[in-house]
FINU-557177 format. One line per 4 residues: for each residue y, x, z of C-alpha. Coordinates in pm, 1 decimal. Example, Ala and Ser with C-alpha at 12.3 -4.5 7.8 and 13.67 -1.06 7.14 Angstrom:
2
-450.0,1230.0,780.0  -106.0,1367.0,714.0
//
This chain:
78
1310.9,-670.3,-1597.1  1044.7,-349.4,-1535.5  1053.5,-199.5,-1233.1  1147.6,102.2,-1428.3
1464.4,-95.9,-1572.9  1555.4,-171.6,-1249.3  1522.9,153.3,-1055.6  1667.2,342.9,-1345.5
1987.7,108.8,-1351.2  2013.0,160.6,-917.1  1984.4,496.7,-968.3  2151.4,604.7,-1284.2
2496.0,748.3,-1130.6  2244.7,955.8,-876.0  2006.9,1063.6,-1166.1  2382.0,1229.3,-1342.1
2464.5,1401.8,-1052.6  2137.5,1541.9,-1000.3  2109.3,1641.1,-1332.4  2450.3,1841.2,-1323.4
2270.9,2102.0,-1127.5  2118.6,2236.3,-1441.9  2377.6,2126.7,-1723.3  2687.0,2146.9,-1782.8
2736.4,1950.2,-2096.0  2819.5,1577.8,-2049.1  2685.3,1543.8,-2393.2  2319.9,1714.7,-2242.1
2305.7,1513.1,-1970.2  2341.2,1163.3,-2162.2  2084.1,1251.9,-2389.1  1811.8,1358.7,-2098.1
1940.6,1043.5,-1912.0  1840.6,793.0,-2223.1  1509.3,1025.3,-2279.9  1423.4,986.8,-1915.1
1425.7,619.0,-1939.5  1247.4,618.8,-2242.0  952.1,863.1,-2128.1  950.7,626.8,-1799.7
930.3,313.8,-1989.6  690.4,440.6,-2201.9  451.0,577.5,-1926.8  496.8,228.8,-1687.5
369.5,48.8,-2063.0  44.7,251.6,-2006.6  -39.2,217.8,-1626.4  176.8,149.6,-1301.6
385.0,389.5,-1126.1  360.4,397.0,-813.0  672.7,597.0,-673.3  919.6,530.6,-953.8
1202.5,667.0,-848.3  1079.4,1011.8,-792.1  894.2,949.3,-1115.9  1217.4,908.3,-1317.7
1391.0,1242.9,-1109.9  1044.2,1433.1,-1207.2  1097.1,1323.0,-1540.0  1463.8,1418.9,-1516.9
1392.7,1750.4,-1373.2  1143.0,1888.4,-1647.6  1392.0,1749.1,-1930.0  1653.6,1939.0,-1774.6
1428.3,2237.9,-1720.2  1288.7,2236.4,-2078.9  1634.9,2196.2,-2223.1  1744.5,2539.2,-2061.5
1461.3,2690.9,-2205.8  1508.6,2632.2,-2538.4  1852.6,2712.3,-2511.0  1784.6,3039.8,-2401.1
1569.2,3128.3,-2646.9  1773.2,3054.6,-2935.2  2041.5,3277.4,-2743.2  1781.1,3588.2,-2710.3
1648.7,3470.8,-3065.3  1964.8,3589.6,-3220.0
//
């Protein structure tokens, strides 16, 4: 197992409560989780990661914060 496998599974109930700070949506914050541990995954494939714990809550974080972007602009779009 990764290191990202492992630190994502140790931290997955923390990574959905810190997430619920910007979404409301189960449904949202399932999909960021799995696309979290994807981009992590992906990224520790390429080189090593060093802190990956705050890695996967950066990742987390911008998700999040990208998601409630393009939310609002299909709200303001209409």
């Amino acid at each position: 197992m990764s290191i990202i496998s492992k630190i994502f599974m140790e931290n997955s109930v923390f990574l959905k409560k810190f997430l619920t700070r910007f979404m409301s949506s189960e449904q949202d914050i399932e999909d960021i989780i799995q696309e979290v541990y994807i981009k992590a995954h992906r990224a520790e494939l390429k080189k090593e990661i060093e802190q990956p714990k705050a890695f996967l809550f950066r990742i987390a974080k911008n998700l999040a914060l990208d998601e409630l972007n393009k939310k609002s602009r299909l709200v303001t779009s209409y």
